[in-house]
KOLNUKE-960177 format. One record per residue (C-alpha): residue number from 1; x, y, z. Coordinates in Angstrom, 3 decimals. Example, Ala and Ser with C-alpha at 12.3 -4.5 7.8 and 13.67 -1.06 7.14 Angstrom:
2
<num->1 u->12.300 v->-4.500 w->7.800>;
<num->2 u->13.670 v->-1.060 w->7.140>;
% end
This chain:
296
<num->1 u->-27.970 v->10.896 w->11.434>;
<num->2 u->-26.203 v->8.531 w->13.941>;
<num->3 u->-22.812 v->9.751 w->15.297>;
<num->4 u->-20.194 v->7.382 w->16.788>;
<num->5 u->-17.199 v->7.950 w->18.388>;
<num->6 u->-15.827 v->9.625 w->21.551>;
<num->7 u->-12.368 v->11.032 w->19.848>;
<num->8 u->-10.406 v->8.901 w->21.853>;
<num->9 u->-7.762 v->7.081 w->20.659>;
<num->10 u->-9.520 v->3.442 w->21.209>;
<num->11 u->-11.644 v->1.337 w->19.239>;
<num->12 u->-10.386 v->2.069 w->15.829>;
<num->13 u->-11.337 v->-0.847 w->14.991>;
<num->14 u->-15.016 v->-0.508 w->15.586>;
<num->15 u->-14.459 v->2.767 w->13.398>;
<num->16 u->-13.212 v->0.731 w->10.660>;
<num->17 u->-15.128 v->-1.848 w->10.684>;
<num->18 u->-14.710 v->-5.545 w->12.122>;
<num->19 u->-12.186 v->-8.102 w->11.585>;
<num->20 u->-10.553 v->-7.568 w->7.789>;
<num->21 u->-12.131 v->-4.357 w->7.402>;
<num->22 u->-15.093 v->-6.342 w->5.616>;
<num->23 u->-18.775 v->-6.128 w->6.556>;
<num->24 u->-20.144 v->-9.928 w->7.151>;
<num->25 u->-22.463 v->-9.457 w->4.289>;
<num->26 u->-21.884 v->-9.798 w->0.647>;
<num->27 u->-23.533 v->-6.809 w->0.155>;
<num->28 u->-23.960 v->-3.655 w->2.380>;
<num->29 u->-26.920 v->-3.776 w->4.770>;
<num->30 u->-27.724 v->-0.348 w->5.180>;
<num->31 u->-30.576 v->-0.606 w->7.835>;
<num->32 u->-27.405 v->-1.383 w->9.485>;
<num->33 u->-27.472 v->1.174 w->12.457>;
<num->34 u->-25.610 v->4.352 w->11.747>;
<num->35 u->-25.302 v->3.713 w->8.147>;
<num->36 u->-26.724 v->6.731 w->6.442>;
<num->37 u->-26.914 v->8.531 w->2.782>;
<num->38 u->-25.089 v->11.945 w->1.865>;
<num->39 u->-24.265 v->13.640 w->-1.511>;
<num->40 u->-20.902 v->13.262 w->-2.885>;
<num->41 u->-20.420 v->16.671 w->-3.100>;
<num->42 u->-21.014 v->17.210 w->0.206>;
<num->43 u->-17.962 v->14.410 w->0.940>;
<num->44 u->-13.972 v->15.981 w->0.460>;
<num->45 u->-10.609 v->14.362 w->0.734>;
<num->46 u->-9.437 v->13.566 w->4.608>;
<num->47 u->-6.558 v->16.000 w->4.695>;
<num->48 u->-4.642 v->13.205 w->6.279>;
<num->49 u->-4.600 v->10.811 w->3.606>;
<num->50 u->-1.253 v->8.957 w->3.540>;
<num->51 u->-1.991 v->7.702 w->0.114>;
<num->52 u->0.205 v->9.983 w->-2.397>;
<num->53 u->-0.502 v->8.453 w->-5.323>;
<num->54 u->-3.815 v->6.752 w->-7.056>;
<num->55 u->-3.527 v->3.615 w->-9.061>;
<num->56 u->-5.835 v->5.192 w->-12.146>;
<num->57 u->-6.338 v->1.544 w->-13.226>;
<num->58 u->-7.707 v->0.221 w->-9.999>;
<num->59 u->-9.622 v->2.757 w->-9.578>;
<num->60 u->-11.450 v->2.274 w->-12.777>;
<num->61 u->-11.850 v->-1.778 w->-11.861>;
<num->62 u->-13.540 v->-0.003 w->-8.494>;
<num->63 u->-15.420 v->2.431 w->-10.311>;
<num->64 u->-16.852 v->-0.416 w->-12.296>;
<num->65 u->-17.277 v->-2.806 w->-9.426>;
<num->66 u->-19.890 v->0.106 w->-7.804>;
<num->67 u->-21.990 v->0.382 w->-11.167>;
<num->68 u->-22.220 v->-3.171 w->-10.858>;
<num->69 u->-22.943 v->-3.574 w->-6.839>;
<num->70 u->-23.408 v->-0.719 w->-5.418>;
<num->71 u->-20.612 v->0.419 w->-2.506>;
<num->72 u->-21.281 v->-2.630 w->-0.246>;
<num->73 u->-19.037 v->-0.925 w->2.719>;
<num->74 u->-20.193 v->2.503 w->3.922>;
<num->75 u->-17.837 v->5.611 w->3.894>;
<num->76 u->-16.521 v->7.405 w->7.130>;
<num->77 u->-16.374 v->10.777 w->7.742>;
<num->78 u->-16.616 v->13.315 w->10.310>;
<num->79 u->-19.051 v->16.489 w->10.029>;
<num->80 u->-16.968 v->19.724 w->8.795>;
<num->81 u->-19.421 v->22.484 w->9.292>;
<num->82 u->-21.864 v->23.923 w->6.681>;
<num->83 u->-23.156 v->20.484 w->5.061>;
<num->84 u->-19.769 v->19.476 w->4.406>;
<num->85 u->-17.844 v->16.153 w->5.627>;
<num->86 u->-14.694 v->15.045 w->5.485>;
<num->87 u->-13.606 v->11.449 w->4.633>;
<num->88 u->-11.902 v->9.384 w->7.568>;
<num->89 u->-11.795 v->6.422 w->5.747>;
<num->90 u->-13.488 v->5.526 w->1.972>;
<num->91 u->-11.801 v->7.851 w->-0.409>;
<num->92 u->-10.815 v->5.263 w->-2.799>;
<num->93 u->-14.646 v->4.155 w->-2.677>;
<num->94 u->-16.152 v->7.707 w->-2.787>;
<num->95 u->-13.466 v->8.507 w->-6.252>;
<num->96 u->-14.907 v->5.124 w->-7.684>;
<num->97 u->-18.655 v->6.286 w->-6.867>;
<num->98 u->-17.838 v->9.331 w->-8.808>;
<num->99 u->-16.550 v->7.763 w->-11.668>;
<num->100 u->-19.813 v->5.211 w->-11.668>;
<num->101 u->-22.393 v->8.402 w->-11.286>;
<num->102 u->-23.683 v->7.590 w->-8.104>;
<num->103 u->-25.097 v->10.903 w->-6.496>;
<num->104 u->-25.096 v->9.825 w->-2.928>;
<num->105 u->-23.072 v->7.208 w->-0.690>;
<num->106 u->-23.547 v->5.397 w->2.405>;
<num->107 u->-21.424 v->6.839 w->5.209>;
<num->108 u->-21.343 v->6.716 w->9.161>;
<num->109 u->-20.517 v->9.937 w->10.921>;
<num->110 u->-18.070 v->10.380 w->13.423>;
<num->111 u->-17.175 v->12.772 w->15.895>;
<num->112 u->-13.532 v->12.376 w->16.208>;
<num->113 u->-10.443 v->15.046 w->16.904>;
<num->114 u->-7.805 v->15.428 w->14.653>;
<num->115 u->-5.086 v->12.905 w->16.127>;
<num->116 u->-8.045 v->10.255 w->15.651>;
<num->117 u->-8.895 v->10.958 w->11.841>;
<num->118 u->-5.679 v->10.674 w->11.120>;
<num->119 u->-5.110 v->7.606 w->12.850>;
<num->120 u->-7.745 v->6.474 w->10.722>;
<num->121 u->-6.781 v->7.310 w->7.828>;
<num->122 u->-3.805 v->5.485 w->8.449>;
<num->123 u->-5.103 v->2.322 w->9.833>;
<num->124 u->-7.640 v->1.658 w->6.966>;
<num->125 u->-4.554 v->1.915 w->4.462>;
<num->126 u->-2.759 v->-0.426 w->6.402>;
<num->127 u->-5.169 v->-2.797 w->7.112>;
<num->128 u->-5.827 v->-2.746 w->3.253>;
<num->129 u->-2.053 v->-2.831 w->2.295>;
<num->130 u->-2.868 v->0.574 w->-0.204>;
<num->131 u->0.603 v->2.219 w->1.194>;
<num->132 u->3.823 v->1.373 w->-0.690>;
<num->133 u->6.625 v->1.270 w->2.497>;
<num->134 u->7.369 v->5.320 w->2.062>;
<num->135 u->3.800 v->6.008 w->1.970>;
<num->136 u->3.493 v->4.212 w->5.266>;
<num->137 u->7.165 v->5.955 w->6.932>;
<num->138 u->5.519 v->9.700 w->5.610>;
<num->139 u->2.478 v->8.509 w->7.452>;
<num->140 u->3.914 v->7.686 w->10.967>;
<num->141 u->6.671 v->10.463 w->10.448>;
<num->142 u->3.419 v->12.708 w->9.808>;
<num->143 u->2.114 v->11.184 w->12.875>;
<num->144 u->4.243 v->11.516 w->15.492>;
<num->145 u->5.845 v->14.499 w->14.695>;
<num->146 u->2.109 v->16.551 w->14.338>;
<num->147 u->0.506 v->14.978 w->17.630>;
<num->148 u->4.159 v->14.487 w->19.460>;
<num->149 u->3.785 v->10.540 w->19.551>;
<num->150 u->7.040 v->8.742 w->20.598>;
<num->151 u->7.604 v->5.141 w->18.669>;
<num->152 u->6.196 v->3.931 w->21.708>;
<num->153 u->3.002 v->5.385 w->21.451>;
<num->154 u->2.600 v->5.192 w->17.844>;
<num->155 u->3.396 v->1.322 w->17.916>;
<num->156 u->0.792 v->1.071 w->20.963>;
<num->157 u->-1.714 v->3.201 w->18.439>;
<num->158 u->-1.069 v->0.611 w->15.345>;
<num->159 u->-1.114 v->-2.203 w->17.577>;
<num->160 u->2.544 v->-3.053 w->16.606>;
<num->161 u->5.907 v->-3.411 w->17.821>;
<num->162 u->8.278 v->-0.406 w->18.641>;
<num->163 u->11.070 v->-2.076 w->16.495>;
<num->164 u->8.959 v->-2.629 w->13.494>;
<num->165 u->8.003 v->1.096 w->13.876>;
<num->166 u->11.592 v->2.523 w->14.109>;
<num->167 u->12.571 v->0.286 w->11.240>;
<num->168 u->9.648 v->1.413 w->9.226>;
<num->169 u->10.384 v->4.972 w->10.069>;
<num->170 u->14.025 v->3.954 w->9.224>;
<num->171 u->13.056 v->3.874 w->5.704>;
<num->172 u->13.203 v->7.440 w->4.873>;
<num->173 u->16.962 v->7.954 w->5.753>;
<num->174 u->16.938 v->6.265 w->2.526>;
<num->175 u->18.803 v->7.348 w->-0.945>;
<num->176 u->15.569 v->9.260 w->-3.418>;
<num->177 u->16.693 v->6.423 w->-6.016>;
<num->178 u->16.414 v->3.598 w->-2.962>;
<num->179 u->12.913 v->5.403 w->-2.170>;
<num->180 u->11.629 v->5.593 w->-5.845>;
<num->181 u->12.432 v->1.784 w->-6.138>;
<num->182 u->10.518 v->0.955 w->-2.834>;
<num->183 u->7.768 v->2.784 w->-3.933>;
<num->184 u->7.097 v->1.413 w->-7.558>;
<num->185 u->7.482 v->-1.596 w->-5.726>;
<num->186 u->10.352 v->-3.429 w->-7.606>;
<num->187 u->12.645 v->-3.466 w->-4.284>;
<num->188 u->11.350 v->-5.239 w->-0.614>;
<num->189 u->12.310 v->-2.942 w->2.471>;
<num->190 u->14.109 v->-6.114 w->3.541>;
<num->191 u->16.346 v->-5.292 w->0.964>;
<num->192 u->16.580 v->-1.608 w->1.663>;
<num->193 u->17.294 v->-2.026 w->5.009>;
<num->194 u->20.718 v->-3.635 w->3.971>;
<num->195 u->21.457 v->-0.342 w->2.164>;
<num->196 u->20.956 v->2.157 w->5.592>;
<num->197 u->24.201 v->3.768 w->6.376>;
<num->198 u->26.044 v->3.417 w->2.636>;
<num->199 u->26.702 v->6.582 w->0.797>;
<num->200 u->24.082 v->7.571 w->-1.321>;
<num->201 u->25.949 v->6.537 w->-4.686>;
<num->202 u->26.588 v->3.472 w->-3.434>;
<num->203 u->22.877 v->2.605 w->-2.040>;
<num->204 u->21.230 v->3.424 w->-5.141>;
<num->205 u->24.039 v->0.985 w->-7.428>;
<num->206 u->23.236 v->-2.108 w->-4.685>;
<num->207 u->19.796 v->-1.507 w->-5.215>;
<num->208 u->19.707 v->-1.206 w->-8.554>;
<num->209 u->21.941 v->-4.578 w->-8.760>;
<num->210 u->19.107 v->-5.911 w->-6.434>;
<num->211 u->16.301 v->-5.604 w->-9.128>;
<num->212 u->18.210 v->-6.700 w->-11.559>;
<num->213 u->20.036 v->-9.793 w->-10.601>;
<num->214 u->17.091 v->-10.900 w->-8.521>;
<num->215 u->19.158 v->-10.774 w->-5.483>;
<num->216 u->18.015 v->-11.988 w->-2.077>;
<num->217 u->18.373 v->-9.970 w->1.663>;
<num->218 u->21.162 v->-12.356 w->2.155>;
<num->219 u->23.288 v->-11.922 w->-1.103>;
<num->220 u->22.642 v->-8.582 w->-1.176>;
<num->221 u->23.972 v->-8.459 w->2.319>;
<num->222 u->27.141 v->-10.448 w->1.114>;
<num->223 u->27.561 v->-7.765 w->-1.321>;
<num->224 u->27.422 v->-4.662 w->1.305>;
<num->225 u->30.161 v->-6.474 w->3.075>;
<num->226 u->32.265 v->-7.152 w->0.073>;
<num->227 u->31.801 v->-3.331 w->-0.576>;
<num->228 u->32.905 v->-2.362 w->2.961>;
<num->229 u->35.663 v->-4.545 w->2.640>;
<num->230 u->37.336 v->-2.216 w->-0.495>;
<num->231 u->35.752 v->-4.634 w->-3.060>;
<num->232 u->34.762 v->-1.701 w->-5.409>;
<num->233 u->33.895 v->-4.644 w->-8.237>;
<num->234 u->31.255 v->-5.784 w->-5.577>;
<num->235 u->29.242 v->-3.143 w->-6.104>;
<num->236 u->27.440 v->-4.336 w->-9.367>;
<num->237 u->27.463 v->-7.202 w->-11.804>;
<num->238 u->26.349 v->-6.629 w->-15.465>;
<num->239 u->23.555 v->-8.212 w->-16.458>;
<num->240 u->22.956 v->-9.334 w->-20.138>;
<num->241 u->20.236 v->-7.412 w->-21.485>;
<num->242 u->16.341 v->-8.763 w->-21.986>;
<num->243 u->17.164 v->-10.232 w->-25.792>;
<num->244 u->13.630 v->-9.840 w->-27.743>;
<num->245 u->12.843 v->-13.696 w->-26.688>;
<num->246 u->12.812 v->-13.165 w->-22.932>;
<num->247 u->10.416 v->-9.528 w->-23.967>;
<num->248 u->7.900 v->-11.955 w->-25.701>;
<num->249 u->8.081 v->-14.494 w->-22.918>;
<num->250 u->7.097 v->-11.504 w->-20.816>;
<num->251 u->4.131 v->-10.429 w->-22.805>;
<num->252 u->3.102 v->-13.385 w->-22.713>;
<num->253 u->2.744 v->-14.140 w->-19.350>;
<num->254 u->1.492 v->-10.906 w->-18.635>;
<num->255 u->-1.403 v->-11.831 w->-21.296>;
<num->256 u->-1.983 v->-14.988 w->-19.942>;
<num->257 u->-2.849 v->-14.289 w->-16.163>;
<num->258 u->-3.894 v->-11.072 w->-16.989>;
<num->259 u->-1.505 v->-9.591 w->-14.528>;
<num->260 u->1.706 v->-7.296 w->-15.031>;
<num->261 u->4.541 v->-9.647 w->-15.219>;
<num->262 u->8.198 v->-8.797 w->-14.885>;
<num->263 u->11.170 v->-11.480 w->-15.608>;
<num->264 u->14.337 v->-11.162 w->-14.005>;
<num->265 u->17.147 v->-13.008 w->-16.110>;
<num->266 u->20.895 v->-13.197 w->-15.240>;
<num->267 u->22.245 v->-15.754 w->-17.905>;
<num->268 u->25.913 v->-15.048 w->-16.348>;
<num->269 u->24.357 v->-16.600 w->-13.228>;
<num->270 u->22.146 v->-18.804 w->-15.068>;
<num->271 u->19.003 v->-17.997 w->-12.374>;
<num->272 u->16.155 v->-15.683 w->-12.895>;
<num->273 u->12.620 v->-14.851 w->-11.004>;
<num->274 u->9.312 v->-13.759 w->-12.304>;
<num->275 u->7.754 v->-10.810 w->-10.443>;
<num->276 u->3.895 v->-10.865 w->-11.176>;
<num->277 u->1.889 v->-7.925 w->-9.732>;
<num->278 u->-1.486 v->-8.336 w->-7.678>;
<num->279 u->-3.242 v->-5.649 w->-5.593>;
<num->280 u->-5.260 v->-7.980 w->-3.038>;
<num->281 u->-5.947 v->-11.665 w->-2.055>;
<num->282 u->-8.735 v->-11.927 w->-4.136>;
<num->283 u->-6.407 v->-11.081 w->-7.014>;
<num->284 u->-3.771 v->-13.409 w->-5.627>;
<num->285 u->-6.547 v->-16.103 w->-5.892>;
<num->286 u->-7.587 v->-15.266 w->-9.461>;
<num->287 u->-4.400 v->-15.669 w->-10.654>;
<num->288 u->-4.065 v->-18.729 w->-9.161>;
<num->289 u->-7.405 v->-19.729 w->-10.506>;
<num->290 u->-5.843 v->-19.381 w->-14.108>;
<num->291 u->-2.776 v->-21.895 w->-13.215>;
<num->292 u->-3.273 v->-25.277 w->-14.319>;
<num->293 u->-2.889 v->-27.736 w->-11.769>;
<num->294 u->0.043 v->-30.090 w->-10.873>;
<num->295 u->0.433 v->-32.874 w->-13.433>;
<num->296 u->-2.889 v->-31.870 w->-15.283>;
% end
């Protein structure tokens, strides 16, 4: 069984795979050189998985994806000891294998040291956007503070820059209802940023006004500053409640493109924005796929 990997700190990318995290073929070549077969059971979680939550109906589209194809990318681990391994990178792939009955997996072992798996682990969530923004400031919190990584280091690691680090990291001085609205993905850290050094109380009403007025960085921004300037009133605008019209409009999208869809309605403002939820590109292209085109 081929091993790769020094436990250095380099060439996560190699690990990972080249380019977008893709193989070039459409379907997994596995004479491939160090592409071997193990049991699932032998395969258990990386214990440095940033992920902290599983989209149940994703995983099901993967699981059914693999009875269809096969797992076209291979799975990496690193050996554990007694015929076990542990996954570096793959665990939404080895859940979905599960789920389809496969009995064994492709997978390249590595032998890699701790502060590498978990740089790993976090790099192949990034690179496939799987982290809401608190997932990702748990993960470089997690880090830095286990392996005693400055921002510089870590932002040399991620191949990023030390401010987008800090402000990442930034995110978890957050209010919990700030955070909870970051991570079911209804508020943009642009927006959360704005919030960072208002009282709790006063966050978590902003934000909240953010979602539902459909507010941009720069209004909300207007509104911290009203807020700072005494303008309690400034703090939140009511919005008319979703009448059963704009709930069927709704549905309706959302059974059109076959996509959650989410409409944002002020009719005080007379302005509005439709949030419609995708998990990759490909998605993003189906959906447009389903749009008729300009003046057709």
């Amino acid at each position: 069984m081929s091993r790769r990997g020094s436990g250095g700190l380099k060439g996560l990318a190699g690990f990972l795979g080249s380019g977008e995290h893709q193989f070039g073929q459409s379907l997994m070549d596995e004479s491939a050189a160090g592409v071997a077969r193990l049991p699932v059971t032998q395969l258990v979680p990386g214990r440095f998985q940033p992920r902290r939550t599983i989209d149940e109906a994703w995983l099901a589209e993967l699981a059914d994806s693999v009875r269809r194809l096969g797992v076209i990318e291979p799975v990496a681990v690193r050996p554990l000891g007694e015929g076990r391994y542990e996954i570096l990178a793959g665990e939404m792939r080895w859940r979905a294998a599960q789920q389809a009955g496969l009995v064994e997996l492709p997978v390249i072992v590595h032998d890699v040291d701790d502060r590498t798996a978990a740089s790993m682990a976090l790099v192949e969530n990034l690179l496939r956007r799987d982290l809401d923004p608190i997932e990702e400031a748990h993960a470089l919190a997690r880090l830095g503070s286990e392996f005693g990584l400055r921002n510089r280091e870590l932002a040399e690691l991620l191949s990023r820059s030390e401010s987008a680090i800090s402000r990442t990291l930034g995110l978890l001085a957050l209010a919990p209802g700030v955070q909870a609205l970051l991570q079911a993905r209804r508020l943009d850290a642009g927006h959360a940023r704005v919030l960072l050094g208002l009282p709790e109380a006063d966050q978590e009403a902003l934000a909240q006004a953010a979602v539902d007025l459909g507010l941009s960085v720069r209004e909300l921004e207007k509104r911290r500053q009203r807020l700072l300037a005494g303008e309690r009133p400034a703090l939140a605008e009511p919005v008319v409640p979703a009448d059963a019209e704009l709930d069927a409009l709704e549905r309706q999208f959302t059974q059109r493109l076959g996509a959650g869809v989410r409409l944002r309605y002020s009719a005080a403002r007379q302005r509005g924005r439709i949030e419609i939820d995708f998990r990759d590109l490909d998605g993003l292209r189906a959906l447009l796929a389903r749009l008729p085109e300009a003046g057709s």
